[in-house]
N, CA, C and O atoms as a DFTB+ gen file, in Angstrom:
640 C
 N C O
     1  1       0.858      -1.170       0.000
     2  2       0.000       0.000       0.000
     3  2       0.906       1.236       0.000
     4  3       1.926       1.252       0.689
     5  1       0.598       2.110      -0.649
     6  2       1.653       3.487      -1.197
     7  2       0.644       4.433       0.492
     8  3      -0.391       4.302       1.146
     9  1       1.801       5.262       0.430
    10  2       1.575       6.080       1.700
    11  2       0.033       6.981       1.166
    12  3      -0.867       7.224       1.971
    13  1      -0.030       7.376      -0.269
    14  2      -1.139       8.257      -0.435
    15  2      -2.507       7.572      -0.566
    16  3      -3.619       8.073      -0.403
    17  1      -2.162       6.251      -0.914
    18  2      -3.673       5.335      -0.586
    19  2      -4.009       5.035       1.119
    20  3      -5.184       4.785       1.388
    21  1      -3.343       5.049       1.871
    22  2      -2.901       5.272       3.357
    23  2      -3.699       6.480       4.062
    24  3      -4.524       6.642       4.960
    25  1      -2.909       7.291       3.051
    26  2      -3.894       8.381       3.633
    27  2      -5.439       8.873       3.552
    28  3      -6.208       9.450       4.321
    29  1      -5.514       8.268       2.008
    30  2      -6.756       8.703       1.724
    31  2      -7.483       7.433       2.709
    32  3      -8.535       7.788       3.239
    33  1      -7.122       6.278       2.949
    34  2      -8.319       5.060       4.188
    35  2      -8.106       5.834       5.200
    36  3      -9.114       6.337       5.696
    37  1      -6.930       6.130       5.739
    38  2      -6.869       6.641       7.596
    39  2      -7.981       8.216       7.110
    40  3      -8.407       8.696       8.160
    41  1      -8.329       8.779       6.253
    42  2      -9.366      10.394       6.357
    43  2     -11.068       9.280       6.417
    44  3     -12.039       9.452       7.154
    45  1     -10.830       8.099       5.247
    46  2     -12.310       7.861       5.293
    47  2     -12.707       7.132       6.878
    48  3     -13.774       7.346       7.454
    49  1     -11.829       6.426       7.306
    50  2     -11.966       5.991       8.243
    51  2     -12.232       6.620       9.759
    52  3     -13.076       6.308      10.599
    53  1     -11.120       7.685       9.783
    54  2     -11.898       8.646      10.947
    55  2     -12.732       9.175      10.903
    56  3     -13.481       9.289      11.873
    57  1     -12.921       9.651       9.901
    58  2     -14.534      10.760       9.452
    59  2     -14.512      11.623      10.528
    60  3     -15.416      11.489      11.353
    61  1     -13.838      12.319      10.672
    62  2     -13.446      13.756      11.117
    63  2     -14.345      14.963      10.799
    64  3     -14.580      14.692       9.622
    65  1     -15.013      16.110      11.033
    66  2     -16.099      16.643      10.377
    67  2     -14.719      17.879       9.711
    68  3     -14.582      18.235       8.540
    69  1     -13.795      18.333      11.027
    70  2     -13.306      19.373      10.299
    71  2     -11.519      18.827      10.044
    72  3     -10.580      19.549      10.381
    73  1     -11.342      17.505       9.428
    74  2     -10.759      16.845       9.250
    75  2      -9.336      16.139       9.795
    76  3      -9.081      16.940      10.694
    77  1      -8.417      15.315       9.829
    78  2      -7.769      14.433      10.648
    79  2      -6.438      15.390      10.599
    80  3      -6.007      16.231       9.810
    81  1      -5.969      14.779      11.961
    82  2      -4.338      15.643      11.806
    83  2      -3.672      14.936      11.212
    84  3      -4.111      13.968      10.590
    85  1      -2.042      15.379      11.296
    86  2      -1.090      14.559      10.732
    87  2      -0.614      13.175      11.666
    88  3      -0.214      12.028      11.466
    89  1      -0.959      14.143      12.894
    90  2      -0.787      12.558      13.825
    91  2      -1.570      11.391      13.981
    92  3      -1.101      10.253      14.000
    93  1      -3.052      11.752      14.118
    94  2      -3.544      10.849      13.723
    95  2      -4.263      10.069      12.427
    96  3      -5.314       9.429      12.456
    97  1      -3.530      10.271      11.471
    98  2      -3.334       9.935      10.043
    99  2      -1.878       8.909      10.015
   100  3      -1.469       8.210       9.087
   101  1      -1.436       9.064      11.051
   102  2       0.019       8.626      11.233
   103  2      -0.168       6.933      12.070
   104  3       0.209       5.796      11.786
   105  1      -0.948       7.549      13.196
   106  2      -1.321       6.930      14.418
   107  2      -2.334       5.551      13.273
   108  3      -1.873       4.417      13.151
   109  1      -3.495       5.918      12.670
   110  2      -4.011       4.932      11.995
   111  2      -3.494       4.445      11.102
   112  3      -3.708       3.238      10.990
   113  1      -2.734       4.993      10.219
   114  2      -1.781       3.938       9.329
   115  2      -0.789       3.190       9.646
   116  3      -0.460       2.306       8.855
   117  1      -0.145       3.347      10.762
   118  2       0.187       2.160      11.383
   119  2      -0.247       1.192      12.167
   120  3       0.285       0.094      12.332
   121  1      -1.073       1.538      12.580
   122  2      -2.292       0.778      13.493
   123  2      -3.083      -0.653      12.168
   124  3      -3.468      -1.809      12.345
   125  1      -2.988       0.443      10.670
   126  2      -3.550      -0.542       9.895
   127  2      -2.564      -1.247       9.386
   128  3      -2.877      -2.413       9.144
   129  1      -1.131      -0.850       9.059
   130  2      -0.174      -1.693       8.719
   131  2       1.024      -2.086       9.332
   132  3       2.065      -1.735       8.776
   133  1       1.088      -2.725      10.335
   134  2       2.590      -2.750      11.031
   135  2       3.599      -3.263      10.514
   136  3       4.488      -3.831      11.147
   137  1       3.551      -3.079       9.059
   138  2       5.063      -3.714       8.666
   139  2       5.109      -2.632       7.974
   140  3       6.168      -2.694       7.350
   141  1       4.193      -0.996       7.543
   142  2       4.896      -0.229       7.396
   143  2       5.025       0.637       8.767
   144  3       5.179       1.830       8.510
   145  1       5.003       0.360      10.077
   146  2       5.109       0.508      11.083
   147  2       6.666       0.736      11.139
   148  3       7.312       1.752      11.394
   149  1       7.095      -0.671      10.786
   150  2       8.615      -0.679      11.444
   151  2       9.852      -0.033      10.483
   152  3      10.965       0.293      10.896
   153  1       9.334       0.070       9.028
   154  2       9.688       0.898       8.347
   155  2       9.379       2.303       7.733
   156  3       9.381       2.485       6.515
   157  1       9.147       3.156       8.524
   158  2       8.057       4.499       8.292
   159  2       9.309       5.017       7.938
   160  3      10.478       4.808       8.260
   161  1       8.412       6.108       6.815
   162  2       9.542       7.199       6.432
   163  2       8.743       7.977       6.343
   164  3       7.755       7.785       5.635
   165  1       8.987       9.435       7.249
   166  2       8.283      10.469       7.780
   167  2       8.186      11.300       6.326
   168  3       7.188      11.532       5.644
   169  1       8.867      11.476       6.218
   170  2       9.532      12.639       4.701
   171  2       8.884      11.970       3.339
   172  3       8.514      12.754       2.465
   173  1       8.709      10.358       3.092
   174  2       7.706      10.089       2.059
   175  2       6.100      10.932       2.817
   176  3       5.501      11.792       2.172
   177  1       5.728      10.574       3.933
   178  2       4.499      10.815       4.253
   179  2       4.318      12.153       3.880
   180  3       3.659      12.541       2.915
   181  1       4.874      12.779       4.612
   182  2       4.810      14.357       4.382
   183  2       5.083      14.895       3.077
   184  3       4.622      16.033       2.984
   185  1       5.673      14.490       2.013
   186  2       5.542      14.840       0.989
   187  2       4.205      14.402       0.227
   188  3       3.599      15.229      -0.454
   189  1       3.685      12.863       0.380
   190  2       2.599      12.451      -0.213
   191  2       1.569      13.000       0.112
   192  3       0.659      12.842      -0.702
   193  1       1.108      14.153       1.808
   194  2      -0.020      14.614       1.978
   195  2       0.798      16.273       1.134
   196  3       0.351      16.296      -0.012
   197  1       1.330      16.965       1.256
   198  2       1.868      17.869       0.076
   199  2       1.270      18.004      -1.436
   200  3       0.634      18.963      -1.871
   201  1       1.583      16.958      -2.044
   202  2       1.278      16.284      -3.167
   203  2       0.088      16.276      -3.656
   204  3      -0.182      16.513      -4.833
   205  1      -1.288      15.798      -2.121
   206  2      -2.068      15.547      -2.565
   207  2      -3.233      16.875      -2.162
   208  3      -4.460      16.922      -2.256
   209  1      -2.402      17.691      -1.774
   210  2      -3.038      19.089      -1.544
   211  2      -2.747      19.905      -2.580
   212  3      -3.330      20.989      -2.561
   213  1      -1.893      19.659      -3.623
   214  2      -1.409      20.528      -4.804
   215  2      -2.350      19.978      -5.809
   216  3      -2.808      20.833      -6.566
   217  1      -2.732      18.813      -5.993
   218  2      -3.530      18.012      -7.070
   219  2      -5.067      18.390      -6.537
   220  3      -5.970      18.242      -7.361
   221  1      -5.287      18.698      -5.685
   222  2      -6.456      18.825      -5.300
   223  2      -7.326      17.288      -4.650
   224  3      -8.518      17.167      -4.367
   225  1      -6.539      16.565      -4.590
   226  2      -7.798      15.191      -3.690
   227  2      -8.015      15.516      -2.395
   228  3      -9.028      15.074      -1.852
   229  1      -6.729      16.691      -1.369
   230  2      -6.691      17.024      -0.051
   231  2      -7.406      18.310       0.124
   232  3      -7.488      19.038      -0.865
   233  1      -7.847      18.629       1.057
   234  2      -7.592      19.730       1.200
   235  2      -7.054      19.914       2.912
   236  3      -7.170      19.244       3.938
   237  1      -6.340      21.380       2.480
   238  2      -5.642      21.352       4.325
   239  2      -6.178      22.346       4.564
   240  3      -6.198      23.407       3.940
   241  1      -6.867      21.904       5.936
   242  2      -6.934      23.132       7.287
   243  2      -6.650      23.144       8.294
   244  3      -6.971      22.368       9.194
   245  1      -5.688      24.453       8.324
   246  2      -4.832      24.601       9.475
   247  2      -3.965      23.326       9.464
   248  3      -3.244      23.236       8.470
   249  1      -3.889      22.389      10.298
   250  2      -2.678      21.262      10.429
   251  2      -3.935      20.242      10.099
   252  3      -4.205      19.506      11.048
   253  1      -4.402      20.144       9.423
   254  2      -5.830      18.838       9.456
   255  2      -5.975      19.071       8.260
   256  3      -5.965      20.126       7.627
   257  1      -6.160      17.673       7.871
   258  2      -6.593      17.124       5.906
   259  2      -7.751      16.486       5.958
   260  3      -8.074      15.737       6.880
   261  1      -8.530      16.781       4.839
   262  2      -9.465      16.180       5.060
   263  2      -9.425      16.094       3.071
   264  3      -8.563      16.603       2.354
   265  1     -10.890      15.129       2.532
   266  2     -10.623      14.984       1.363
   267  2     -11.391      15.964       0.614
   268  3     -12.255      16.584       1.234
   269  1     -11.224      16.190      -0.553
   270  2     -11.470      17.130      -1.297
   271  2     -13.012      16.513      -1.928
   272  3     -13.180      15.320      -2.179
   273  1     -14.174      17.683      -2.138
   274  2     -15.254      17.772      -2.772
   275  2     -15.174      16.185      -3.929
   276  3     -15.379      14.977      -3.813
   277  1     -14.829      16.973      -4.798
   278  2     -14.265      16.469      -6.274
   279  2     -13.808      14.963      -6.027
   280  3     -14.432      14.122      -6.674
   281  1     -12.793      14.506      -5.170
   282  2     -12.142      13.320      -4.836
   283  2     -13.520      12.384      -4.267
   284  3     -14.062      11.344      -4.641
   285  1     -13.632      12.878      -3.710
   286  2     -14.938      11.743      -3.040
   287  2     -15.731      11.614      -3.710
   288  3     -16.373      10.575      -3.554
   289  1     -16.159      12.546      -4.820
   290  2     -16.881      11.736      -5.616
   291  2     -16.615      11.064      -6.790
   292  3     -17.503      10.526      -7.451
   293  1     -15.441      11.061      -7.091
   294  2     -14.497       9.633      -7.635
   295  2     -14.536       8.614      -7.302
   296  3     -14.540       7.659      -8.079
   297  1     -14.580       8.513      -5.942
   298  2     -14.454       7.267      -4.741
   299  2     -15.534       6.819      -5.072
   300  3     -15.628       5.856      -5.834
   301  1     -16.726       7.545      -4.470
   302  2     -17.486       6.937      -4.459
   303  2     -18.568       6.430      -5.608
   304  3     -19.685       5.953      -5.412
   305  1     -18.047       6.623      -6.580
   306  2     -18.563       6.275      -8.277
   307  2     -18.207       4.825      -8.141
   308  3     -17.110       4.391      -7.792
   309  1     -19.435       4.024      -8.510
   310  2     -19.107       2.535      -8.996
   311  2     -18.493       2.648     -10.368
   312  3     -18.757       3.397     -11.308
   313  1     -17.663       1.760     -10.227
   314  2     -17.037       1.506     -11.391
   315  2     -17.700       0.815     -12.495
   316  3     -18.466      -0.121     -12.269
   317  1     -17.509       1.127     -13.388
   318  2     -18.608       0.405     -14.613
   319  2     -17.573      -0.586     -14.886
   320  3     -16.352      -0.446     -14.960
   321  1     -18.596      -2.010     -15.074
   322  2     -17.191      -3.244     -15.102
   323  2     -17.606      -3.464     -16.789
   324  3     -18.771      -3.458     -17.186
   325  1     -16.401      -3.657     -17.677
   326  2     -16.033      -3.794     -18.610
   327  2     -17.324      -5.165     -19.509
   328  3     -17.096      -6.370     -19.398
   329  1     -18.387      -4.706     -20.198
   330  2     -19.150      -6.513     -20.561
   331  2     -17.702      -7.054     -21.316
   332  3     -16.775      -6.544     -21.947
   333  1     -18.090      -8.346     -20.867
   334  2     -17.132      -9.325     -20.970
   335  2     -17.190      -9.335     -22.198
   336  3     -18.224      -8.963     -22.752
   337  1     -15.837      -9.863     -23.093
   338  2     -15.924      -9.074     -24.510
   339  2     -16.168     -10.829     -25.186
   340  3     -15.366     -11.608     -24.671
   341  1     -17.201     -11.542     -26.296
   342  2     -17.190     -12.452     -26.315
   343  2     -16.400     -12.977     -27.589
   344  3     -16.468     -12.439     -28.694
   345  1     -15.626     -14.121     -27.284
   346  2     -14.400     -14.780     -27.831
   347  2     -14.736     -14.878     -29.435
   348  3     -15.809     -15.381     -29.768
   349  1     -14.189     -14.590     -30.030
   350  2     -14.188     -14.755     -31.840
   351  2     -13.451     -15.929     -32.217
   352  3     -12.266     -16.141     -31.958
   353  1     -14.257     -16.693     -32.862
   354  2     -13.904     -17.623     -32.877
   355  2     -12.327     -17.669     -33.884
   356  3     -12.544     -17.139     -34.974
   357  1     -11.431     -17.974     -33.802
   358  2     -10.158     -17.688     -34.365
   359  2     -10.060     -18.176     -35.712
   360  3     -10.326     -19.333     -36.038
   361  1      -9.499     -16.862     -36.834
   362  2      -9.465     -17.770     -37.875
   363  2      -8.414     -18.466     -38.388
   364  3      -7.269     -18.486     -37.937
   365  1      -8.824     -19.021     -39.317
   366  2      -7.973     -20.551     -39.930
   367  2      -6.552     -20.001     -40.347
   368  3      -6.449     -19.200     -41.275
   369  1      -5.954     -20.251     -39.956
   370  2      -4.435     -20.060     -40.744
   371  2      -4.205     -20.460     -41.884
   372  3      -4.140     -21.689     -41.929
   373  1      -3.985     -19.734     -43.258
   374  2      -3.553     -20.728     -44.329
   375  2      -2.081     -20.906     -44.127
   376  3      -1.429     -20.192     -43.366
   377  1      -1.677     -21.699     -44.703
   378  2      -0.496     -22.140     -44.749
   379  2       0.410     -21.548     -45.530
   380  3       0.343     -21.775     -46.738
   381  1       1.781     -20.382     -44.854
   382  2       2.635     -19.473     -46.235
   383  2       2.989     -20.347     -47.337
   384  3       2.624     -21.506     -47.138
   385  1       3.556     -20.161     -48.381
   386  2       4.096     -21.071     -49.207
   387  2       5.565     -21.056     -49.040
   388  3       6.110     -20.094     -48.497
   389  1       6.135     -21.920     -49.413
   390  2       7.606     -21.908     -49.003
   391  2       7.837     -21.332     -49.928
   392  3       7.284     -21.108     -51.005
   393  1       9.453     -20.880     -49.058
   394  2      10.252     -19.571     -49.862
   395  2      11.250     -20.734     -50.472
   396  3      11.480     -21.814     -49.929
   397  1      11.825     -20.238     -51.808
   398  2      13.117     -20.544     -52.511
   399  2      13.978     -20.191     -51.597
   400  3      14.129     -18.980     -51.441
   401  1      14.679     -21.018     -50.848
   402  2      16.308     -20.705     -50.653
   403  2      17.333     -19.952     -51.527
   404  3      17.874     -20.275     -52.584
   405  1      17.425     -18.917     -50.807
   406  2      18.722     -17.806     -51.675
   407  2      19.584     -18.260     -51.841
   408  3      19.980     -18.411     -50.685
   409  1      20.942     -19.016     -52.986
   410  2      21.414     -19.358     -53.217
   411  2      22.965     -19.453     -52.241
   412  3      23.648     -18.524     -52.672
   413  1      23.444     -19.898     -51.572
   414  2      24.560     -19.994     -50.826
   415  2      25.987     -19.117     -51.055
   416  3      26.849     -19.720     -51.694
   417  1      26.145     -18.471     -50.838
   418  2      27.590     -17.528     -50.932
   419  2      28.643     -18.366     -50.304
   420  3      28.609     -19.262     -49.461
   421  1      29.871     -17.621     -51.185
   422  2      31.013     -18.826     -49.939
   423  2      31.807     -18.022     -49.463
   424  3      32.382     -17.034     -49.919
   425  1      31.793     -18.735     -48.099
   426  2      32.520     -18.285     -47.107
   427  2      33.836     -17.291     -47.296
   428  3      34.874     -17.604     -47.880
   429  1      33.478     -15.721     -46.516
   430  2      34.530     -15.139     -46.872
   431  2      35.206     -15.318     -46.077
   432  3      35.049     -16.206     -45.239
   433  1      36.169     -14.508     -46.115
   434  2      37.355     -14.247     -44.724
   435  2      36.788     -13.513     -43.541
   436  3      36.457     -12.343     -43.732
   437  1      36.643     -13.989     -42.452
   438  2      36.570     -13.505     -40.908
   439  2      36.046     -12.631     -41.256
   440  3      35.633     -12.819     -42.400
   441  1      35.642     -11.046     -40.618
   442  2      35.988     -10.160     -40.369
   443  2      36.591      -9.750     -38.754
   444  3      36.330     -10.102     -37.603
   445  1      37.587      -8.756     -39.448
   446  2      37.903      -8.703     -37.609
   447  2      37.193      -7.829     -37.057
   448  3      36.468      -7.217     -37.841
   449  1      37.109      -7.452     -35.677
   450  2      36.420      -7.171     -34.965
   451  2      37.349      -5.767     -34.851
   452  3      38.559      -5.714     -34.629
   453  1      36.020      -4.168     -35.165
   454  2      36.696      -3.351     -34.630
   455  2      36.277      -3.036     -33.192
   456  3      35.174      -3.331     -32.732
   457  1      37.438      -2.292     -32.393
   458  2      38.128      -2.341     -31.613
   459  2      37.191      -0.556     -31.659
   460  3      37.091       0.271     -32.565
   461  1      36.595      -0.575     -30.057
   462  2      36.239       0.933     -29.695
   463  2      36.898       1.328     -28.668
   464  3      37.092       0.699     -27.628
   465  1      37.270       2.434     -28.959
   466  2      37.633       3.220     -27.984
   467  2      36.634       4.022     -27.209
   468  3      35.931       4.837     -27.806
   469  1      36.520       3.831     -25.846
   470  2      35.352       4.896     -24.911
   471  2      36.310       6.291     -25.406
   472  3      37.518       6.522     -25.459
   473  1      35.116       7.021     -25.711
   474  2      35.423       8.369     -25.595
   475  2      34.650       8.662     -24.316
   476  3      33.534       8.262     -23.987
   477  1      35.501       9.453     -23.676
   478  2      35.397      10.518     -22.546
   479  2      34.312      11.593     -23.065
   480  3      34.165      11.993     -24.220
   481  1      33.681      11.908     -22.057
   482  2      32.956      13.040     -22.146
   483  2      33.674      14.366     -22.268
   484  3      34.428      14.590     -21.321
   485  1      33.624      15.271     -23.176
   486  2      34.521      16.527     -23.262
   487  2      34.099      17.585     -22.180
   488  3      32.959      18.037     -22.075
   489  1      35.481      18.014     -21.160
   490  2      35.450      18.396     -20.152
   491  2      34.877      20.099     -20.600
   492  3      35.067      20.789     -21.602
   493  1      34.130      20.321     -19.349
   494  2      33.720      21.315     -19.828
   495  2      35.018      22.865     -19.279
   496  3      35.253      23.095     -18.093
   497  1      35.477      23.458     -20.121
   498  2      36.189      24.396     -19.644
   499  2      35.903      25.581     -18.682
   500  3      35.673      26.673     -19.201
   501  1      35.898      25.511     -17.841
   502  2      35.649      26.725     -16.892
   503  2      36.730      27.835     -16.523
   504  3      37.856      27.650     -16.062
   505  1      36.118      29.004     -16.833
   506  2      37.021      30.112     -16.764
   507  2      37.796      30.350     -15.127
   508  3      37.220      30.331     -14.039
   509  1      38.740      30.491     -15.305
   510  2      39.731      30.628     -13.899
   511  2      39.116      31.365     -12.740
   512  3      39.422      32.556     -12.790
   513  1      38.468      31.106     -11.869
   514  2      38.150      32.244     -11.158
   515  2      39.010      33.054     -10.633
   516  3      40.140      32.888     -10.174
   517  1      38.098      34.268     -10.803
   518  2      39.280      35.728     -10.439
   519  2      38.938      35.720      -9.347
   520  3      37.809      35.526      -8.899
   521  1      40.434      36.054      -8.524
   522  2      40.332      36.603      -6.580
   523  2      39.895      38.025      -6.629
   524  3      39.957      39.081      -7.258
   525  1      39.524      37.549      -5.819
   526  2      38.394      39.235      -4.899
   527  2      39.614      39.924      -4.116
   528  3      40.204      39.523      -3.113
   529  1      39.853      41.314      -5.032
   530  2      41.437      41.299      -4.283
   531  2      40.240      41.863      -2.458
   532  3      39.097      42.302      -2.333
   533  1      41.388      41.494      -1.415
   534  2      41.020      41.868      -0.316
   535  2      40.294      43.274      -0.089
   536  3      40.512      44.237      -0.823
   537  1      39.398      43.307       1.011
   538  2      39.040      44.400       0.873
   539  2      40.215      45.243       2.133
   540  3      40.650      44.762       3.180
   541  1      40.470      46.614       1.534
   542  2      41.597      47.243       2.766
   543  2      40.625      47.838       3.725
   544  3      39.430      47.955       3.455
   545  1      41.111      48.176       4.745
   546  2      40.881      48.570       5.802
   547  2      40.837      49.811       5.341
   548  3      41.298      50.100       4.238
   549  1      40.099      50.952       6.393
   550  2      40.231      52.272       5.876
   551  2      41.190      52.551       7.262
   552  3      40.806      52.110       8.345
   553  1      42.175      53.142       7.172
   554  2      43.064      53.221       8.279
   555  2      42.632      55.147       8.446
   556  3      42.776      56.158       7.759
   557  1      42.165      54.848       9.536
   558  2      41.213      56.515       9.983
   559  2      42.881      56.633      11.350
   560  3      43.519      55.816      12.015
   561  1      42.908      57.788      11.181
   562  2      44.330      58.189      12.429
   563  2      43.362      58.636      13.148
   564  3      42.686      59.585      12.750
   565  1      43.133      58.035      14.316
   566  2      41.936      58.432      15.355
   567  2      43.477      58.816      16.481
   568  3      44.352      57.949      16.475
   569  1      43.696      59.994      17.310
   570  2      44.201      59.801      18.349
   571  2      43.292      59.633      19.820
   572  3      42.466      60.414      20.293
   573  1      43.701      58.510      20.267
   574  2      43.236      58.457      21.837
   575  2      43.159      59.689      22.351
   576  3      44.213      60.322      22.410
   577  1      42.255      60.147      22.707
   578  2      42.171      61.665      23.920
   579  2      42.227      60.636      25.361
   580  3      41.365      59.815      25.674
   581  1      43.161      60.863      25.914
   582  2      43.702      60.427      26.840
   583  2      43.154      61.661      28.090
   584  3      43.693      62.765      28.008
   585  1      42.268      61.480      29.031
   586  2      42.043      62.761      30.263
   587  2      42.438      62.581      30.811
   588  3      42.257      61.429      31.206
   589  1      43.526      63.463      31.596
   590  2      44.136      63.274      32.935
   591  2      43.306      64.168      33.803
   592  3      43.078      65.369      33.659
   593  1      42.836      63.216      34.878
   594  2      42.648      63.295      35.860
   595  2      42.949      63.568      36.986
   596  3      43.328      62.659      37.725
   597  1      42.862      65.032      37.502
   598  2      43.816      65.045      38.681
   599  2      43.130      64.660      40.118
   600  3      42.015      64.999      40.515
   601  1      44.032      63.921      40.735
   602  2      43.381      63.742      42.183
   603  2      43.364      64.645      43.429
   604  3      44.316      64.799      44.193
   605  1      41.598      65.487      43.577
   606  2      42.305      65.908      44.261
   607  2      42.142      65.720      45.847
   608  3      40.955      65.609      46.154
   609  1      43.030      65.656      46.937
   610  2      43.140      65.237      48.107
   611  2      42.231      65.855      49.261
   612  3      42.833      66.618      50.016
   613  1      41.231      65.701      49.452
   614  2      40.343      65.709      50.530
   615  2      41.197      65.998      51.909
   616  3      41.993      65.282      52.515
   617  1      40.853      66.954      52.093
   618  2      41.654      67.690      53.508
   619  2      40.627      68.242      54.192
   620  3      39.864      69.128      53.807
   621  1      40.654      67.541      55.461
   622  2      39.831      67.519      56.388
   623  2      40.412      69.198      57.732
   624  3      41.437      69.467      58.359
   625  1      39.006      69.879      57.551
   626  2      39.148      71.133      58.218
   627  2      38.904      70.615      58.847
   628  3      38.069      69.712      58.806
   629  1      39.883      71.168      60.170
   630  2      39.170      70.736      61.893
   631  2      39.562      72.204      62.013
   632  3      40.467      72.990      61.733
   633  1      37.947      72.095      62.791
   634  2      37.672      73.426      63.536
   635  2      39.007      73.647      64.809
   636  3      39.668      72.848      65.472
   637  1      38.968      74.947      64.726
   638  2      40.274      75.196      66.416
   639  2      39.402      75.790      67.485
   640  3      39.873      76.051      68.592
């Protein structure tokens, strides 16, 4: 069973009104197949509900798929079965007439066998790439303003 037939049983099967998440679309297809249980590949799934929202059989809302108008009523169309087509009775074969044998040639010499050489695929030439010369620095002469600070010493008046 392909992951997108998967999906479309795990939507009919929940019957969801505003349709199934991805988890539990996940949760029932393994529940229905455990041997693709032990081999799940997340990234087929998620691409096959993708897929089937671009074609129109899905439609998505919000994080929930549910099936499309149009699709369900595909589904649910009986199939018209083919009337059985009845056998003709086969006709008679006449019999070809035999052919004259083309007269026998004689045997030439061998031919030898030529000899191939693999040709290589012709490399494609690519132009040298040019270096990006470096980019320079803009050298700005900033001088440090350096403040000197003077300290000054707290001298304690005592009254006399």
């Amino acid at each position: 069973m392909s992951y997108k037939a998967g999906i479309v049983k795990a939507i009919m099967e929940l019957k969801d009104r505003t349709g199934s998440s991805t988890i539990a679309l996940k949760k029932s297809m393994m529940a229905a197949n455990p041997v693709m249980a032990k081999g799940w590949k997340n990234t087929v799934f998620l691409t096959s509900l993708k897929k089937g929202v671009a074609s129109g059989e899905l439609v998505q809302i919000k994080n929930s798929f549910k099936l499309s108008p149009e699709f369900k009523k595909e589904l649910l169309k009986p199939k018209k079965k083919a009337a059985p087509k009845k056998k003709k009775a086969a006709p008679k074969k006449k019999k070809a007439p035999k052919k004259k044998s083309a007269p026998k040639k004689k045997k030439s010499a061998p031919k030898k066998k030529k000899t191939t050489k693999k040709k290589s695929a012709p490399k494609k030439k690519t132009a040298p790439k040019k270096k990006k010369a470096p980019k320079k620095k803009k050298s700005v002469s900033k001088k440090k303003v350096v403040k000197k600070t003077t300290k000054k010493k707290a001298t304690k008046k005592t009254k006399k």
